[in-house]
C-alpha positions as CSV (number, residue, x, y, z in Angstrom):
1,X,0.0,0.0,0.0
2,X,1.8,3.2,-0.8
3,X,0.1,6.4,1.1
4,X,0.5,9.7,0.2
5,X,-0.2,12.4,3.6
6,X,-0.7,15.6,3.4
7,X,2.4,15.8,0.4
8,X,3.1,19.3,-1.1
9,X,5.7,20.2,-3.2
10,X,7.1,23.8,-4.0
11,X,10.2,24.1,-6.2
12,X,12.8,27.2,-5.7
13,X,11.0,29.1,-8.2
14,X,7.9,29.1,-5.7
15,X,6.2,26.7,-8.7
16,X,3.8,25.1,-6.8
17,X,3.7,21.2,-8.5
18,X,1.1,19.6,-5.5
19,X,-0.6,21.1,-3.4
20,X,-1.5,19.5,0.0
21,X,-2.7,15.9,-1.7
22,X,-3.4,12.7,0.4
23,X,-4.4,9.6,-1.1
24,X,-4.0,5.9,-0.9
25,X,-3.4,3.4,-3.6
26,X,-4.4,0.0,-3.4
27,X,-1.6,-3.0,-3.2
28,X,-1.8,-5.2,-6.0
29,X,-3.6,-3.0,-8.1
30,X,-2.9,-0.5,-11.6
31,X,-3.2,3.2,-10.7
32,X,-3.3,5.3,-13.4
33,X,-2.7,9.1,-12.7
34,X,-3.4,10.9,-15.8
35,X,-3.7,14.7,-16.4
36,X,-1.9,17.7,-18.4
37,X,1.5,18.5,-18.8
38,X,2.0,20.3,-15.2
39,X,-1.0,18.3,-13.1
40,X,2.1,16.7,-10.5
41,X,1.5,13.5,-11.5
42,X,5.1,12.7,-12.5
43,X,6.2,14.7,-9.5
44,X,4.1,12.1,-7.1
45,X,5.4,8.9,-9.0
46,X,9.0,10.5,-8.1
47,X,8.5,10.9,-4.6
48,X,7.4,7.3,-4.5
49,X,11.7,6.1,-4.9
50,X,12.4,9.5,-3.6
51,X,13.9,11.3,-6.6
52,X,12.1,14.2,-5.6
53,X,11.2,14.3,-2.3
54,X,8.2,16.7,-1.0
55,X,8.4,20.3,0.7
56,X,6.5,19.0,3.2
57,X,3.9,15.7,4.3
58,X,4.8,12.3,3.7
59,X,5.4,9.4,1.6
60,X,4.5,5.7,3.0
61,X,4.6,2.1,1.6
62,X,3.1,-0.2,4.4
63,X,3.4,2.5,6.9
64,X,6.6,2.8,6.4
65,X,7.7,6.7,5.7
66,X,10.0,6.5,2.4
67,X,12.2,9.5,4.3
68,X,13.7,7.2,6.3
69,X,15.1,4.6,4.2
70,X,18.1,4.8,2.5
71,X,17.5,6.2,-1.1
72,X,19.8,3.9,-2.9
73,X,18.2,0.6,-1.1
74,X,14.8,2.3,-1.6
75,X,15.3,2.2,-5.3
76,X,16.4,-0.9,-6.0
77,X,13.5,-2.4,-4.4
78,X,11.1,-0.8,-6.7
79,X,10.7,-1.1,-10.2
80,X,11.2,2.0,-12.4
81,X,10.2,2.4,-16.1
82,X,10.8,5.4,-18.4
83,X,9.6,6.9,-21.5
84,X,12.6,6.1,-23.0
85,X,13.4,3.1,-21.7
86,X,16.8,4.4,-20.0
87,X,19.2,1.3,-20.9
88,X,22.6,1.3,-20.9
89,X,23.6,1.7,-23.9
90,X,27.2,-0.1,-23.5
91,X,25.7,-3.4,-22.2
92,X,24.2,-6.4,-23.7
93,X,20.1,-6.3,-23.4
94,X,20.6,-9.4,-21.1
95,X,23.1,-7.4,-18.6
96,X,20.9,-4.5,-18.5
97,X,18.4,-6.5,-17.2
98,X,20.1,-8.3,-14.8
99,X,22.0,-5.2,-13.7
100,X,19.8,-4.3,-10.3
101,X,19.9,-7.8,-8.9
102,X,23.6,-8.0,-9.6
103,X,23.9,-4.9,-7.7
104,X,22.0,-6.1,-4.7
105,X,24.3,-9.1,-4.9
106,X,22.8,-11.6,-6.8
107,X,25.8,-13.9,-8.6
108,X,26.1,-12.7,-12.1
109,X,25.4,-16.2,-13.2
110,X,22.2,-16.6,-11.6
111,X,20.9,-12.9,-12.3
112,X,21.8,-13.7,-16.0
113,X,19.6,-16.7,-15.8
114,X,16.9,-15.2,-14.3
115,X,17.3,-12.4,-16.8
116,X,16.5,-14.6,-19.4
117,X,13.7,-16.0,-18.0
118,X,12.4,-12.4,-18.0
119,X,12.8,-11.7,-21.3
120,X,10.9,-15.2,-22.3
121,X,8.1,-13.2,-19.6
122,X,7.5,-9.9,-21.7
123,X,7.4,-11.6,-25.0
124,X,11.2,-11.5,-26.0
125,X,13.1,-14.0,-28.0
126,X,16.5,-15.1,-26.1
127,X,18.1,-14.7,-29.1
128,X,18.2,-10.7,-28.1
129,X,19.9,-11.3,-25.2
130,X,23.8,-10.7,-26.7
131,X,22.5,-7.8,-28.5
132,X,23.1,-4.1,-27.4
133,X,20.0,-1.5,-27.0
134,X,20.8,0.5,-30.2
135,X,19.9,-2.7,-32.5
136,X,16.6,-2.9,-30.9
137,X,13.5,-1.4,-32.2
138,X,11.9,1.2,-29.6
139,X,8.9,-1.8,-28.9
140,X,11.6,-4.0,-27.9
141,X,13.3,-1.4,-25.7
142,X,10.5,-1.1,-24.1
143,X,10.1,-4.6,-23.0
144,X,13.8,-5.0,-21.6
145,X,12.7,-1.5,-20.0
146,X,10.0,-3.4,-18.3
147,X,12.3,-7.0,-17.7
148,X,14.8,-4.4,-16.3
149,X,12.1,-3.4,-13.9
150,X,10.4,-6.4,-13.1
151,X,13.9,-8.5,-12.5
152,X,14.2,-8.9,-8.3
153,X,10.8,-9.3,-8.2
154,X,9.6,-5.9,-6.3
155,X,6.2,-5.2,-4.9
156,X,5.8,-1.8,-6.9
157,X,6.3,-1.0,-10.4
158,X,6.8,2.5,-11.4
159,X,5.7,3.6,-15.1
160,X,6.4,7.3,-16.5
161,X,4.6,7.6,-19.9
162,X,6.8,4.3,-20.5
163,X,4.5,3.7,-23.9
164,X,4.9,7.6,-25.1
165,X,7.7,7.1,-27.7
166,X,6.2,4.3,-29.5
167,X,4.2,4.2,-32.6
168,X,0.5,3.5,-31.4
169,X,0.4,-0.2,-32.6
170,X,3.4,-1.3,-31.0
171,X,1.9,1.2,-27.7
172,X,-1.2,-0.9,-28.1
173,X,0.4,-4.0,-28.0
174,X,2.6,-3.0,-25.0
175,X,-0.3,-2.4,-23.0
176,X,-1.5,-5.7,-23.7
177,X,1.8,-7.3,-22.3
178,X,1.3,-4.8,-19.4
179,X,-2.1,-6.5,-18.9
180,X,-1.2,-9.8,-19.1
181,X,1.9,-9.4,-16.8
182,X,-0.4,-7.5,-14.2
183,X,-2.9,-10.4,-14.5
184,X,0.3,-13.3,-14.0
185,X,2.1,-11.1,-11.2
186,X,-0.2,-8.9,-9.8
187,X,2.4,-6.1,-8.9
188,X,1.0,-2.7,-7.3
189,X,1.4,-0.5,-10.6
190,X,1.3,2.7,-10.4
191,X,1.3,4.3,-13.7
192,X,1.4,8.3,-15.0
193,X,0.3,9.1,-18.7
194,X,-1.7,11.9,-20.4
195,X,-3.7,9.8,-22.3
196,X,-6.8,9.0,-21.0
197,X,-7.4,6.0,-23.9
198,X,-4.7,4.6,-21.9
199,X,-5.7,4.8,-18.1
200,X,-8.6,3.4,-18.8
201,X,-7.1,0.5,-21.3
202,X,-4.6,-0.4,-18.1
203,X,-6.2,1.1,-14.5
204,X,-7.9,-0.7,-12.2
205,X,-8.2,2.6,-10.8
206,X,-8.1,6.0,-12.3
207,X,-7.0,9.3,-11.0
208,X,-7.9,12.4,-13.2
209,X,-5.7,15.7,-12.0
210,X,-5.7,19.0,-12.2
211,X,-3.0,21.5,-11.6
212,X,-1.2,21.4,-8.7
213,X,-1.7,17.5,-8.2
214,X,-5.7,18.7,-7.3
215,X,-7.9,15.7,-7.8
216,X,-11.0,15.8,-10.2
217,X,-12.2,12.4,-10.2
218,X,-10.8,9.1,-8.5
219,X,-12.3,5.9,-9.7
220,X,-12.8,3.4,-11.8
221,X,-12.8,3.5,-15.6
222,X,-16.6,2.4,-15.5
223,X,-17.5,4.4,-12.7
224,X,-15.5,7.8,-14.5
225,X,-17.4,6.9,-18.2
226,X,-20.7,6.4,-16.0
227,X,-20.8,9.8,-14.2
228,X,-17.9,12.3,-14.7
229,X,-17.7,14.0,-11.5
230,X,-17.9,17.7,-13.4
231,X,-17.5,19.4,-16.5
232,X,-13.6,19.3,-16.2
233,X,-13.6,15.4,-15.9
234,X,-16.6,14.9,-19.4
235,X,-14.4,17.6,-21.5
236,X,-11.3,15.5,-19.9
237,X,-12.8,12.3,-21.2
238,X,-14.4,13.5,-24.0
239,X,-18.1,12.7,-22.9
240,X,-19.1,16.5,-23.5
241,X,-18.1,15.8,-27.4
242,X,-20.3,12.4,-27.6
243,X,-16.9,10.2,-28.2
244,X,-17.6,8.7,-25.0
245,X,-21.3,7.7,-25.7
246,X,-21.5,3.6,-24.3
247,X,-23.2,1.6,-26.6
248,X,-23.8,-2.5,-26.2
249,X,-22.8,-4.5,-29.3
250,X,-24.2,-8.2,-29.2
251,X,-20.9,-10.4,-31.0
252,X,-22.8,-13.5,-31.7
253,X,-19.2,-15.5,-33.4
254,X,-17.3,-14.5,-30.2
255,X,-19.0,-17.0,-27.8
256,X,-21.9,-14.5,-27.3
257,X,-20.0,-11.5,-26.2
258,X,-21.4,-8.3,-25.3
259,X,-19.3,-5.6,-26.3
260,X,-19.1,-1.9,-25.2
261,X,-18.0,0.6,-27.5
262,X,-17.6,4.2,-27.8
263,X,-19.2,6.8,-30.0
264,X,-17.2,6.4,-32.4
265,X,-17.1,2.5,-32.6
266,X,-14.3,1.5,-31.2
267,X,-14.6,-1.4,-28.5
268,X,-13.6,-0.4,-25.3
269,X,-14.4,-3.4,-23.0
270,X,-16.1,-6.5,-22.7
271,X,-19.5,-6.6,-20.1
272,X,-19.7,-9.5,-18.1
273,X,-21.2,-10.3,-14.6
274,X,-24.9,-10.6,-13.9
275,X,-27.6,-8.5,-14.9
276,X,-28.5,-7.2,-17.7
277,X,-27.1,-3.5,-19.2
278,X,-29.3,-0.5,-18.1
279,X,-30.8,1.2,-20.8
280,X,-29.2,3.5,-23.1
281,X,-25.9,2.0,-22.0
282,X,-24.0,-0.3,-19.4
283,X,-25.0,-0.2,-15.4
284,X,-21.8,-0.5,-13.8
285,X,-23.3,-1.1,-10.8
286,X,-25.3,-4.3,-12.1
287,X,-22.5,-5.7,-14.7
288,X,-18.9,-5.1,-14.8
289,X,-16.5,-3.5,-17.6
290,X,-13.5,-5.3,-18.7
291,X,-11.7,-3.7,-20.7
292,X,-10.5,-5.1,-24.3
């Protein structure tokens, strides 16, 4: 459980980034924390491994406050993805991964085997292991970003805009292999991006910022589509504009699945659970979205 208390965050120039924000996020679950450029939300991922650490109120994962571990032994027990993958670019894709574990210890023998065994996990062939980062495409730097992060098996999984450099089919299919590793592992994600399409492809839960890490809507993806908190949150989502108008779409060949899709026909999740759909649209609170 990682708690934020009370956490604000003023830089020299007096730029206020978050202002006075407490929240909890759930162990074992996707957070998504999406916004504009400037909302905080890549200012409280960073305060999570303390590489920024707040002006005032506190940070806590099990009740422990981050402040008072040691910031090197902090970060190697959490995993940390960036947009650009961050490798080193002078080491084989199969040393970059096993390059935390081998710090912590871990005989370079056995964190190269186990770094393998990571790649075979996020849909790499082992033949890519001798090869250095610069003869990978960006998709595939992405997934030793995520092997990198995954490899000593930590509890929390950081993710800044990791899937931002991509083209959006290989970003689509990343966030598939995100969704199938969450499903296998079940690591407490949490996860910044400014695309909402996104949040709601990954979350399990969805926080919607404004400036100054100010919270417009916490929830759900169903619950956000259902009932936008405000006009901020429907022009956010795109609800105001009809693009996120739910419709039910019987699929007959596909073992009688009920598909929801947006206003402009694209699928967005799968309804399941008992009950049948309200009208004009799905009932989250009698049937439940997953998402496609």
């Amino acid at each position: 459980m990682i708690e934020f208390r009370s956490v604000t965050k003023r830089f020299p120039d007096e730029t206020v980034a978050v202002d006075d924000f407490s929240f909890t996020l759930p162990s074992h679950r996707t957070t998504v924390l999406v916004g504009s450029s400037g909302c905080g939300k890549t200012t409280l991922l960073r305060m999570i491994n303390r590489m920024v650490e707040p002006t005032s109120g506190q940070v806590l994962i099990d009740d422990v406050d981050v402040a008072s571990r040691d910031k090197v032994e902090l970060r190697r027990s959490i995993g940390y993805v960036l947009q650009a993958a961050g490798l080193l670019p002078h080491r084989k894709v199969v040393d970059n991964v096993a390059t935390a574990p081998v710090l912590k210890g871990v005989p370079k023998a056995q964190a190269r085997a186990e770094a393998l065994e990571l790649l075979d996990k996020v849909g790499l062939d082992r033949s890519l292991a001798d090869r250095y980062p610069r003869q990978l495409s960006g998709g595939q730097q992405q997934r030793v970003g995520v092997a990198r992060a995954l490899a000593g098996d930590p509890n929390i999984l950081l993710m800044d805009e990791p899937f931002g450099a991509v083209d959006p089919i290989v970003r689509a299919d990343l966030q598939l292999e995100l969704n199938r590793l969450q499903r296998e592992l079940g690591k407490t994600i949490v996860f910044v991006t400014h695309d909402i399409d996104e949040a709601f492809t990954l979350a399990d839960q969805v926080i919607i910022f404004k400036k100054g890490g100010i919270i417009a809507q916490a929830g759900t993806p169903a619950q956000i589509l259902a009932e936008p908190a405000d006009d901020f949150v429907a022009t956010f989502i795109g609800a105001d504009k009809g693009k996120r108008d739910l419709h039910l779409q019987q699929r007959t060949g596909d073992q009688g699945l009920t598909l929801v899709v947006d206003g402009d026909g694209r699928p967005v999740g799968i309804l399941d659970g008992a009950g049948s759909p309200a009208p004009g649209g799905p009932d989250p609170a009698r049937g439940q979205v997953t998402r496609a």
